[in-house]
C-alpha positions as CSV (number, residue, x, y, z in Angstrom):
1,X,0.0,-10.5,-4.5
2,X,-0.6,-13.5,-2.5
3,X,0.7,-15.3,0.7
4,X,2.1,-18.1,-1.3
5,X,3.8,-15.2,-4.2
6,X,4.7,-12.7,-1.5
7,X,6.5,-9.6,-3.1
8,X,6.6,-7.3,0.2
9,X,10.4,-6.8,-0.6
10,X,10.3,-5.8,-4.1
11,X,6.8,-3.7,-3.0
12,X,8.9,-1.9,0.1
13,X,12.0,-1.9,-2.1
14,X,10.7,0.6,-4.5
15,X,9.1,2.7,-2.3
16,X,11.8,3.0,-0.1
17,X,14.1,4.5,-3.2
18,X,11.1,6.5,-4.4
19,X,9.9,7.9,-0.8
20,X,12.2,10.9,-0.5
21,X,10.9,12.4,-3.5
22,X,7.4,12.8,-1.4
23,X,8.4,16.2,0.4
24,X,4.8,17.3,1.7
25,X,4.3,14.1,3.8
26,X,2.2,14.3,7.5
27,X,3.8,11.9,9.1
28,X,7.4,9.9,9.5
29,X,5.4,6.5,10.1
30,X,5.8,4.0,7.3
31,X,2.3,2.3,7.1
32,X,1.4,-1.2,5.3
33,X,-2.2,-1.9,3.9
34,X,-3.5,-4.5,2.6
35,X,-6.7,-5.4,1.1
36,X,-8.8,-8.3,1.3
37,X,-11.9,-9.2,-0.3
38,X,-15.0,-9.8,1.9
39,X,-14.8,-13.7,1.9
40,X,-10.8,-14.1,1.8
41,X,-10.0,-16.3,4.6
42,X,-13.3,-18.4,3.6
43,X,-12.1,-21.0,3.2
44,X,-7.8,-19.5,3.3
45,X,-6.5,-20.1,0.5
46,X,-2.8,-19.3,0.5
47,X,-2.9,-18.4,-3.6
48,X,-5.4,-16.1,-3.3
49,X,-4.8,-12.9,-4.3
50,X,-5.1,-9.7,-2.8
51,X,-3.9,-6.2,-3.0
52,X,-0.9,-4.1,-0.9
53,X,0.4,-1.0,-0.5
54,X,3.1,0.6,0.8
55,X,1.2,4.1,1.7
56,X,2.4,7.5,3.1
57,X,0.3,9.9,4.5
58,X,0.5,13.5,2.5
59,X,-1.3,16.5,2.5
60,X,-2.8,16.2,-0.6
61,X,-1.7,14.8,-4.3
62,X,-0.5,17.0,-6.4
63,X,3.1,16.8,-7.7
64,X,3.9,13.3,-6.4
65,X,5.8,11.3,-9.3
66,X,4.7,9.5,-11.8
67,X,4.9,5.7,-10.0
68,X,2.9,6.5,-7.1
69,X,-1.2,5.5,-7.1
70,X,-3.6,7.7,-4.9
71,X,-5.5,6.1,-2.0
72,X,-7.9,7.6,-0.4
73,X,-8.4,6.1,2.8
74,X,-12.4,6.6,4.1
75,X,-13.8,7.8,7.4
76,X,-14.7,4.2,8.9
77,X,-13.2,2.0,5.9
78,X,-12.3,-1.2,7.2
């Protein structure tokens, strides 16, 4: 995804259909992350691309269905 080929709807659309099939979650928050590289906004760029996800906390992974990726978020990733 970029700034200039933004697909946060079609991103938040799916997850919102798929969500209720996650039944072990932590929390009711919905949480968005994005992921830049080191040297994104140097110089910006508005077709650059980087990544984003429409995460949900859970206890752990098992059993979630097949269209949802893992992330596992670090102690002090930034």
């Amino acid at each position: 995804m970029s700034i200039s080929v933004n697909k946060t709807f079609l991103l938040w659309n799916k997850f919102m259909s798929l969500k209720k099939l996650i039944n072990y979650d932590i929390i009711s928050d919905l949480i968005s992350l994005q992921v830049y590289d080191k040297d994104y906004f140097k110089p910006f760029d508005p077709n650059k691309e980087f990544i984003k996800y429409a995460p949900k906390e859970v206890h752990n992974f098992s059993n979630l269905p097949n269209d949802f990726l893992c992330f596992e978020l670090e102690v002090g990733y930034m």
